[in-house]
N, C-alpha and C positions, 0 to 999 in steps of 0.2 A: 749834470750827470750825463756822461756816453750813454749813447742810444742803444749799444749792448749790454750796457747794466739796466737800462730798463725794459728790453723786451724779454731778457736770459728766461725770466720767471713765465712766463706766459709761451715759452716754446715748447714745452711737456702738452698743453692743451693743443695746440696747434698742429700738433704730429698726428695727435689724437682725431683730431677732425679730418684732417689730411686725409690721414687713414680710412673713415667712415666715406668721406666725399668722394675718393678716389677706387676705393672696395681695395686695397692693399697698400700694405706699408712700405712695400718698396717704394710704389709711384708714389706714397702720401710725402714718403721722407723726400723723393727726387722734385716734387712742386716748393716742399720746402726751403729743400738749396736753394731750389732758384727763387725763391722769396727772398732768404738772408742775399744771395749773389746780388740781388735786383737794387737792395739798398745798399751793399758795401760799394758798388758801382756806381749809385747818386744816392748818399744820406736825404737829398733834398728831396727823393721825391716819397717819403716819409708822410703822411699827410698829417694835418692839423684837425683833429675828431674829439669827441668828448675824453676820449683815454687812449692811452698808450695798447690797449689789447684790441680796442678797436683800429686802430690803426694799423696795428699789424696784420690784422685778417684781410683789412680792406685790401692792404698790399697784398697778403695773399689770393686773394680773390681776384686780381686785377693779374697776378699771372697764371690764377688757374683759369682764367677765362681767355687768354692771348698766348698761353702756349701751350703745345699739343709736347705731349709726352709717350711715345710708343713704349713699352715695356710689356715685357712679356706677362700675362697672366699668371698668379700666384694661386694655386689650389689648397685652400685651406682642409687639415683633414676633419675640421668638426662639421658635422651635420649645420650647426644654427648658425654657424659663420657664414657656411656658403648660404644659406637660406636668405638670412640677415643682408648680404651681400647681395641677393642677387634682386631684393624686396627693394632695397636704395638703387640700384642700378637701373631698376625699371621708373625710378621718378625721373621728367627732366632734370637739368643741372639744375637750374635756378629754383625750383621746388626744393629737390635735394640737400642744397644749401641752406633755404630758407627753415627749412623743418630740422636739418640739423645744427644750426647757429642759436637757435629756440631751443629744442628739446635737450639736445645734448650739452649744447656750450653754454647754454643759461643767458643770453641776449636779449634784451627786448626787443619790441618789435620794431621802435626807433633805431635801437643802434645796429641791426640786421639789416633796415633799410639805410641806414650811413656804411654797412660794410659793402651791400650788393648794391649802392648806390642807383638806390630807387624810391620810391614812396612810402609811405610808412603805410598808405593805404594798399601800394602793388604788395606786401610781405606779406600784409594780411588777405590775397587773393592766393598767393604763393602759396600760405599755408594752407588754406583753404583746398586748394586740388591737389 
């Protein structure tokens, strides 16, 4: 099976997190391109994980950690968005990650640490602060 018929299903989540990780959907969708850009570029560097949804974050994870994206700030008009936004903003990245790959994306705390390729014990510090 092509590697676009099995991540298609798993990119509605991934926008999703973009989104949270990033505090707007513009930069969430622009780390995304460059997720799919990253693999249509080398399918090979795809990794080999317990599932195909973990593989894909891992990839994303590995270009939201290696490239910087400037984009202009998006001003949400609800009160609890910017609120929401500005509560994640103030965690570091790899906190932020870890609590949203857990709370939001439903990950355990094994496959958090195969995406942020770390310890299963560092995820569980991660989430901890």
């Amino acid at each position: 099976m092509p590697l676009s018929t099995r991540i298609a299903s798993h990119l509605p989540y991934l926008r999703r997190y973009a989104r949270a990780v990033t505090g707007s959907q513009q930069s969430g969708d622009a780390y995304v391109a460059a997720t799919l850009e990253t693999l249509i570029a080398d399918v090979s560097s795809f990794p080999q994980t317990s599932s195909d949804r973990v593989s894909l974050y891992k990839v994303f994870a590995a270009v939201f950690g290696s490239v910087r994206m400037d984009l202009p700030p998006s001003d949400s008009p609800f009160a609890w968005e910017r609120r929401a936004s500005a509560n994640l903003a103030a965690l570091p990245s790899s906190e932020r990650q870890a609590f949203l790959l857990t709370s939001v994306e439903g990950f355990t705390p094994e496959e958090t640490a195969q995406i942020l390729d770390v310890a299963v014990e560092d995820v569980d510090l991660l989430l901890a602060e």
